[in-house]
C-alpha positions, 0 to 999 in steps of 0.5 A, spaced: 500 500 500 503 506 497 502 512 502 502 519 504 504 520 511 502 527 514 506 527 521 505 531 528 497 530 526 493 531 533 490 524 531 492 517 526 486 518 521 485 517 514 485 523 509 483 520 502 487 521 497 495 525 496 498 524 489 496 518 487 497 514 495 492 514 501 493 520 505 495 518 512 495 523 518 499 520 523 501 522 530 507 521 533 509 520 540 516 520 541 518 520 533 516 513 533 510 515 527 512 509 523 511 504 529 504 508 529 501 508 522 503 501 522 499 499 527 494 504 524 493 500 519 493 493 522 487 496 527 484 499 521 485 493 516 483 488 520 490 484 521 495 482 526 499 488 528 505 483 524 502 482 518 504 490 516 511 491 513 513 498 512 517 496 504 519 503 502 519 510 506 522 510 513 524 517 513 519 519 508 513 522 507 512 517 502 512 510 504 509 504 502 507 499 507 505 490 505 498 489 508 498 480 508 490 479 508 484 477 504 485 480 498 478 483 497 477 484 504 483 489 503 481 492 497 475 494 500 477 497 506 482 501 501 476 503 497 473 505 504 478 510 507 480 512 500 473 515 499 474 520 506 473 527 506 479 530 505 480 536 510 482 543 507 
């Protein structure tokens, strides 16, 4: 899953799209954003905390992650954040 990560966000929350990739507002406690969002997504995808992977992107913006699952399940689920309102 190829992200963009918005740090220092008051919330971990999704934020639709951002060039192409699902927009991932992340708050970071104590610089550990990237252990945050995959946790993020973990809960919010409905796998094991150990079935998401940071690939690509460990000290940027733009990262891509490697979700283990039930295909259709998470193409849905991608589907479902990437359609949120995004915020001005």
């Amino acid at each position: 899953m190829h992200t963009h990560v918005a740090p220092n966000s008051s919330c971990n929350c999704f934020a639709g799209i951002y060039a192409g990739r699902l927009k991932i507002k992340a708050k970071a406690i104590d610089g550990a954003a990237n252990k945050a969002i995959s946790d993020f997504l973990a809960s919010n995808f409905g796998v094991a905390k150990s079935h998401v992977t940071l690939v690509k992107g460990a000290r940027s913006r733009e990262k891509t992650f490697l979700i283990v699952g039930d295909a259709v399940v998470l193409t849905q689920k991608c589907a479902q954040f990437a359609s949120v309102d995004q915020e001005t």
